[in-house]
VEXVEXKOL-479283 format. One record per atom (N, C-alpha, C, O): x, y, z. Coordinates in steps of 0.1 Angstrom, whole numbers, plus 5000, padded with zeros to 4 digits. Layout:
N
XYZ...
end
This chain:
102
715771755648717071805646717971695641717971585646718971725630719571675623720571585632720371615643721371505631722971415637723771535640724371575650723771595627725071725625725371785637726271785645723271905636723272005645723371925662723971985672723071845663723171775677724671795681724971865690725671715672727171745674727471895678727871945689727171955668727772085666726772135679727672155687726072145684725772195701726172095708725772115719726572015708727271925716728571965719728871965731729472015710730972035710730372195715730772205726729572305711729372425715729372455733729872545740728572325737728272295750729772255757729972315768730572195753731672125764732672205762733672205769732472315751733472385746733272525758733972585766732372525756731772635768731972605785732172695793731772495789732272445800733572415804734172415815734172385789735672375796736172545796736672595806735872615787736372735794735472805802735672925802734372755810734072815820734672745830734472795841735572635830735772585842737572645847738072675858737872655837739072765841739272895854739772895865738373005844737873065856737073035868737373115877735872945870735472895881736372865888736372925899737572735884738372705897739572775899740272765909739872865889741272955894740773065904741473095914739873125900739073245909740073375901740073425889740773405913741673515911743373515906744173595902743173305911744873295913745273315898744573325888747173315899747773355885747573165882747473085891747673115867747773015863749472965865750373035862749472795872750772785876751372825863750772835853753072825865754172835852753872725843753572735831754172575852753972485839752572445836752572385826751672465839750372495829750372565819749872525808750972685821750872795811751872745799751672765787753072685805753972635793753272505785753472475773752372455794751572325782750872415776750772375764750372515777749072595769749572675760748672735753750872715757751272795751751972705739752072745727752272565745752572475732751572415725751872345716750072435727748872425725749072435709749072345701749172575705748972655691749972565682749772475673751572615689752372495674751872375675751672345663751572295681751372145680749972145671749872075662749072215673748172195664748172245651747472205642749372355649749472375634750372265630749872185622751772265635751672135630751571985625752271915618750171965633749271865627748671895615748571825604748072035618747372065605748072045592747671975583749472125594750972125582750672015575750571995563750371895586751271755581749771655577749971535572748971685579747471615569747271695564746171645563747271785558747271855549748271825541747871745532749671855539750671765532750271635524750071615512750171585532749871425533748471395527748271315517747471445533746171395523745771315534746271265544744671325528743871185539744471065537745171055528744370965546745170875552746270845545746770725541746770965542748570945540748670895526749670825524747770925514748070875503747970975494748070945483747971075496747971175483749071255487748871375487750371195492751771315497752171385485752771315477752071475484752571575474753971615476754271705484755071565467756671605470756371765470756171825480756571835458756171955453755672045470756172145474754971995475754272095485755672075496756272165501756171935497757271935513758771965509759771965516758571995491759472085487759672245490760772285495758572315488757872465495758072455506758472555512757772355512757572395528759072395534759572495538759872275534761172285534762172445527763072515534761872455518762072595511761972725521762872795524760272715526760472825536761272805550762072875555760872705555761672705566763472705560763972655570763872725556765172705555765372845551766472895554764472935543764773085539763973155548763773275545763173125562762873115574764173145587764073225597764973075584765673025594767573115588768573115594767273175574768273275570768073395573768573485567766873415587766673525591765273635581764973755582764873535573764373625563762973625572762573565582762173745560760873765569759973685566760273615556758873665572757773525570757373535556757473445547756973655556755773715544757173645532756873545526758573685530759373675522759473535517759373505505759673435530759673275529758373235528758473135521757373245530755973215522755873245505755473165497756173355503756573395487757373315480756973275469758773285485759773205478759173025482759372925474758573015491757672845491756972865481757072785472756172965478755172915467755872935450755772855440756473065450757373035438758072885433757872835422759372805447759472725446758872585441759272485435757472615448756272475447755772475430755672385422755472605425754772645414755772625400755372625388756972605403758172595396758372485393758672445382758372385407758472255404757172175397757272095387756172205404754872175395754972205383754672105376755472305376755372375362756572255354756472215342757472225361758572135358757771995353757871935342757171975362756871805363756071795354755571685352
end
């Protein structure tokens, strides 16, 4: 068996134990409040991370203005109440416009 496959059942394995250990030690109880408030910040904090190496490129050398142009774009026509699907449309217009510029 390959390095890979070893990892990849490696992570399958702890991945499987940490959520079996959830229900093992809670049983029936409800999960406290502030647990559930760390777990629920779980999702944004890992997007984003994702947002921002991705942006960025591997170790921070390939930053693309153009893209934190779009992204800034949506959040800001995001945040004018508009709908997601609308401000993802106008980021990529935006980004594709400026690329086409440069």
């Amino acid at each position: 068996m390959s390095s890979v496959w070893t990892a990849i059942l490696l992570v399958a394995l702890i991945n499987f134990a940490i959520k079996a250990a959830g229900p093992a030690l809670l049983g029936d109880r409800p999960l406290p409040a502030r647990a559930a408030a760390v777990i629920a910040l779980f999702a944004p904090a890992l997007l984003a991370g994702l947002v921002v190496t991705d942006v960025a490129g591997p170790s921070w050398t390939e930053a693309d203005w153009t893209v934190a142009a779009g992204l800034s774009t949506a959040a800001i026509v995001y945040l004018c109440r508009a709908p997601v699907l609308v401000s993802v449309a106008v980021a990529i217009v935006v980004t594709a416009l400026l690329r086409a510029i440069v």
